[in-house]
N, C-alpha and C positions, 0 to 999 in steps of 0.2 A: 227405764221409763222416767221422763222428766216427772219432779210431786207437783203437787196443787199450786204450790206458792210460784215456780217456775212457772208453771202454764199460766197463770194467772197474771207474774210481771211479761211474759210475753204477748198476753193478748192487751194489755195496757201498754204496753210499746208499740206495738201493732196498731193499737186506736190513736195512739197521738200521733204515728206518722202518718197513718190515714188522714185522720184530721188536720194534721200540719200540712199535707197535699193538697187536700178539697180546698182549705184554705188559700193557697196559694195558687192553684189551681183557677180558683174566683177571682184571686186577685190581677190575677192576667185575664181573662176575662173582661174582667170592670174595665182594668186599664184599655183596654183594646178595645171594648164599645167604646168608652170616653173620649180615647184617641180620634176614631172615626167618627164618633159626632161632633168633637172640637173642628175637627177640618172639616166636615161639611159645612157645619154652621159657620167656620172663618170665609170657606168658597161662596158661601149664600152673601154671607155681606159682602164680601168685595164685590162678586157680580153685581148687588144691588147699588154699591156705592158707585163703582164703574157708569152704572146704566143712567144715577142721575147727574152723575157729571156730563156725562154725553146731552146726556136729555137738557140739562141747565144750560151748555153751550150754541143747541140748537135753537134754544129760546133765541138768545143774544143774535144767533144767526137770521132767525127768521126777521127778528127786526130791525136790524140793520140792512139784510137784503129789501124788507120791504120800505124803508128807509129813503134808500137809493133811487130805485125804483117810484119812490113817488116824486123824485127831486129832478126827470127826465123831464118835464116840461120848461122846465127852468136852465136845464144844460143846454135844450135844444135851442133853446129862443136865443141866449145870449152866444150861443157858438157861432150861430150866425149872424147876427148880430154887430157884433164886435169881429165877425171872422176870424175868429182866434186858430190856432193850427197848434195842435197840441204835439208836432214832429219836436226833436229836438235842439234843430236846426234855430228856430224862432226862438230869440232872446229878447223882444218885446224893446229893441233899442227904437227909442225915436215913438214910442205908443203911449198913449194915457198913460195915468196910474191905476184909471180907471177899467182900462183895458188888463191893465198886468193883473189888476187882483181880481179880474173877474177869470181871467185864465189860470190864476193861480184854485180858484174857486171848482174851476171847471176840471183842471187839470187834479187835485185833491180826491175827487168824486169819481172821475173814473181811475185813478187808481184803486178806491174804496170798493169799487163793483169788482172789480178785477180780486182784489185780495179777497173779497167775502166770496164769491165764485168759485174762488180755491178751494177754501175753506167748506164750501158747503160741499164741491165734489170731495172730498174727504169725508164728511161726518154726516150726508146721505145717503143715498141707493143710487141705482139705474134711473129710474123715472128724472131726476132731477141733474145727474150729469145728461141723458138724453135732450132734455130742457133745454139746457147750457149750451150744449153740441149745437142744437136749432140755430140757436142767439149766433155765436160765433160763427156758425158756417155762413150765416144769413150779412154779419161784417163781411164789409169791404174799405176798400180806400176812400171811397165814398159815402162808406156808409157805416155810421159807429155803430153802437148796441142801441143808444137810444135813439137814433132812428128806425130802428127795424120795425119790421108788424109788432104792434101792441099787444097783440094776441100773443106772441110768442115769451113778451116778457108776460104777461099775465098764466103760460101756460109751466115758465118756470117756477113762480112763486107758487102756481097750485100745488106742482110736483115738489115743491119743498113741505108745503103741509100735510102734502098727504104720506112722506113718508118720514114725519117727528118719531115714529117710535121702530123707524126698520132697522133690522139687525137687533134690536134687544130684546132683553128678558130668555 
């Protein structure tokens, strides 16, 4: 039979590696909650960082498309006008200078609608390429964007406000 002193450094062995276990024990624990709230809390910011960059560039978007769209009185008047032919054919030989920079003007702006149009079917919804689709199906040879029904451009710029915050959060 083990004496007193024996039993007694074994249940003292016993308790430190007990306690050396619960210890470490906790300590993966700690670590492994800390881990998964570090990555949660890293996935919370970047989604939130993600959402206002999107968010900041729809700003720049909406005002630049509605921009354009107010500058459509002005593209119309002098396209005709001046009968400017924005093909590629037309090198403006033997015309004003007054003519060149006003085609240069005109030509500037619709490719400005054109690229922010891209841009917006990228970084909105359905509602607002739907919009777009309208505009463009409604072009002809005849007939640019800023001619079409006014409704139609007014019907894309709504579908642009109305969907500033789709797909986030």
């Amino acid at each position: 039979m083990p004496s007193e002193k024996t039993k007694s450094f074994l249940r003292e062995v016993l308790l430190i590696v007990l306690g050396g276990g619960l210890a470490v024990a906790g300590s993966l624990i700690s670590s492994n909650l800390s881990t998964k709230n570090e990555k949660l809390l890293w996935e919370t910011t970047t989604k939130i960082n993600l959402n206002q960059k999107v968010m900041d560039q729809r700003v720049k978007l909406i005002e630049r498309t509605a921009l354009i769209l107010n500058k459509v009185d002005y593209i119309s008047v002098n396209y005709i006008a001046y009968g400017i032919d924005l093909s590629y054919g037309e090198k403006g030989v033997g015309k004003s200078s007054e003519w060149i920079k006003t085609r240069k003007i005109i030509s500037d702006l619709n490719s400005e609608f054109l690229a922010v149009s891209t841009l917006n079917s990228m970084y909105f919804g359905p509602k607002t390429n739907a919009a777009l689709k309208n505009i463009m199906d409604a072009t002809t040879e005849e007939l640019n964007w800023w001619d079409v029904d006014p409704k139609l451009r007014q019907d894309y710029l709504e579908a642009i406000h109305s969907e500033f915050s789709y797909g986030l959060y």
